[in-house]
N, C-alpha and C positions, 0 to 999 in steps of 0.2 A: 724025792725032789720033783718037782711040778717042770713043766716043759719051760715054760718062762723062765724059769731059775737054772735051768740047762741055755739056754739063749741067750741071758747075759751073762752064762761062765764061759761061753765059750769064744771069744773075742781071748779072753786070758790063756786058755786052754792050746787055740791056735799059739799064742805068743810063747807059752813055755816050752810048746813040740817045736816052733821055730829056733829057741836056744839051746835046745839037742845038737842042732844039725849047724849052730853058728860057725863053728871050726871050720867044719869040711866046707859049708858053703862060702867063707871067707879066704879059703885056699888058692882059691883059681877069682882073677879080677872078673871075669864074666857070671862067673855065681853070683858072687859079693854084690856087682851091679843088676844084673839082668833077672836076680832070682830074690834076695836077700832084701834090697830094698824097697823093690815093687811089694814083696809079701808083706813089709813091714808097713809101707803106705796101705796095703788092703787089711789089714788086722784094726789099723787104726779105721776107716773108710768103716770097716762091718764096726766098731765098737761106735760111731755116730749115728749107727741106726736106733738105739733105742729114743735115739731125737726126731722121731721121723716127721713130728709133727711140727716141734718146735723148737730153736734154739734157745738158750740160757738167756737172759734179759742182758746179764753184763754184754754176751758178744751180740746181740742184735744192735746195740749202742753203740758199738766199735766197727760194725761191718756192713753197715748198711749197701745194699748191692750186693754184699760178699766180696767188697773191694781189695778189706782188708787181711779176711781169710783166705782167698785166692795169691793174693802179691804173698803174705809170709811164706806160705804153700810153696809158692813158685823160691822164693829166698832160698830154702830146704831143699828144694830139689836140684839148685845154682848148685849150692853148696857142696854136696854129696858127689857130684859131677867131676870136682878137681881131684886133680893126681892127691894130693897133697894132704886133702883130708882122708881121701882111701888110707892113705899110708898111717897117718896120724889116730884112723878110728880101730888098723887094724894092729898097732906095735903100743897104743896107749889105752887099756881100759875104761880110762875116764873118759876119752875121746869116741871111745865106741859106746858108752851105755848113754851118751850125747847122743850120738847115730841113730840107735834105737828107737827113743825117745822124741828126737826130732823128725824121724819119718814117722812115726806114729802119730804125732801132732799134724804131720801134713796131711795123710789123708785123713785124719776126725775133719780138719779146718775146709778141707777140700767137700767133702760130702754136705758140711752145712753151708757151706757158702753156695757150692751150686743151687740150692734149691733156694737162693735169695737173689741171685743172680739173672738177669733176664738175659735171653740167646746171645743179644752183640758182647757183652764180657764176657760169659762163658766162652764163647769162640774166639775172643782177644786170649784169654789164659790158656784156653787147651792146645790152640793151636802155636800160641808163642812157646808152651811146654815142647809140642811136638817140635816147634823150628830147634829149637834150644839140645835137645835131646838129640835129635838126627845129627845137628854140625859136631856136637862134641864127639856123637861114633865117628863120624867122619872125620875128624882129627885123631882120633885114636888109632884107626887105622891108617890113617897117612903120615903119622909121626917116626922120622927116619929111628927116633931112638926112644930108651924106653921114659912112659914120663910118671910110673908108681916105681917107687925102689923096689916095692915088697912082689913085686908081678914083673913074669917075664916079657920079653917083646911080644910072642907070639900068641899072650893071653891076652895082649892087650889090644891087638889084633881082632880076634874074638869079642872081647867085650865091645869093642866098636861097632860090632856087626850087631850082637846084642841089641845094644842101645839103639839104632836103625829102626832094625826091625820091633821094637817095642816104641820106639818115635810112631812111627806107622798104626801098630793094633793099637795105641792110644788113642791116637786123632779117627781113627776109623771107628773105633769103641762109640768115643764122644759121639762120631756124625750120626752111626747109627741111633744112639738113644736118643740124640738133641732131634733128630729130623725125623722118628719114626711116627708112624700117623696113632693120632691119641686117640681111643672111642672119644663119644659124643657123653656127656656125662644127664644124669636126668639129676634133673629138681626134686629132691624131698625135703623134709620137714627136718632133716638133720644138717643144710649146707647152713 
C-alpha cells in the first residue's frame, strides 16, 4: 500500500480504534464530553484534509464565507452540550450512532469552512464556541442537582471543569493559528 492510501485509511482507522474504547469512554460524563467528542470533531477535522485545496462545488454554493458550515458546526456542538441528549446518545443506540455522525460532520464542516471564512467570522464562531462551551461547564458545576440521569453529580462536576478548560485551549488554539505571523510567500509560475 502506498503512503497516500495509508493517509486516507487512517481518518477510519482513528474512528474504529475510537469505537474500542466507546464503552469505557462513555462511562464517566467527563470522558463522554471532554475526550469522546472532541476526538470525534478531530477524526472528522483530519478526514477534510484530503480537501485541502478545495471544497466540493455543492458546499461552496451553500457556504459562502463558511457561514453556513460554521452555524451547523456550532448547531452540533449546542446539541451535544444538553443533559439530555448525553442521556438519550448513551441509553439509545440510534441516538448515539447520530452522535457520532453528527460530530463527525462538525469538524469535516468546521475545517472547510474556516479556510473560507475571513478572521471577523472565524472569531465570531470560535470565540462564541468558546463563550458557549465555558457557561455550560460553568453550569454544570454549579448545578445544586444532577442534570444526566445516566452520570453522577460529582462527574458532572468534572465534566464542567472539563468543558472550561477545553472552552479556553480552543479559543487559545484558534488565537494562536488565526494571529500567528505567516512567512512572506514568493511569486512563481505556479500561483
Amino acid at each position: 500500500m502506498t503512503r497516500s492510501s495509508w493517509k486516507a485509511m487512517a481518518p477510519g482507522a482513528a474512528l474504529a480504534g475510537l469505537a474500542l474504547f466507546q464503552p469505557w469512554l462513555e462511562q464517566r460524563m467527563v470522558t463522554h464530553m471532554v475526550l469522546e467528542l472532541p476526538l470525534l470533531f478531530a477524526i472528522g477535522w483530519w478526514s477534510a484534509k484530503s480537501m485541502a485545496r478545495q471544497a466540493p462545488a455543492w458546499l461552496r454554493n451553500i457556504n459562502a464565507g463558511g457561514l453556513s458550515g460554521l452555524s451547523v458546526a456550532m448547531v452540533i456542538s449546542a446539541l451535544w452540550m444538553l443533559p439530555l441528549s448525553l442521556d438519550a446518545a448513551v441509553l439509545n443506540p440510534a441516538i448515539g450512532w447520530l452522535k457520532v455522525a453528527s460530530a463527525l460532520l462538525a469538524g469535516w464542516l468546521t475545517r472547510i469552512s474556516l479556510r473560507e471564512a475571513n478572521p471577523a467570522i472565524q472569531a465570531f464562531f470560535v470565540l462564541n464556541w468558546a463563550w458557549m462551551t465555558g457557561a455550560a461547564g460553568v453550569l454544570y458545576q454549579q448545578a445544586p442537582e444532577r442534570l444526566c440521569s445516566t452520570y453522577l453529580l460529582g462527574d458532572q462536576a468534572w465534566a464542567g471543569r472539563g468543558l472550561v478548560a477545553l472552552a479556553v485551549a480552543g479559543a487559545a488554539t484558534w488565537m494562536v493559528l488565526a494571529f500567528r505571523e505567516r512567512p512572506h510567500s514568493t511569486h512563481s509560475s505556479n500561483a
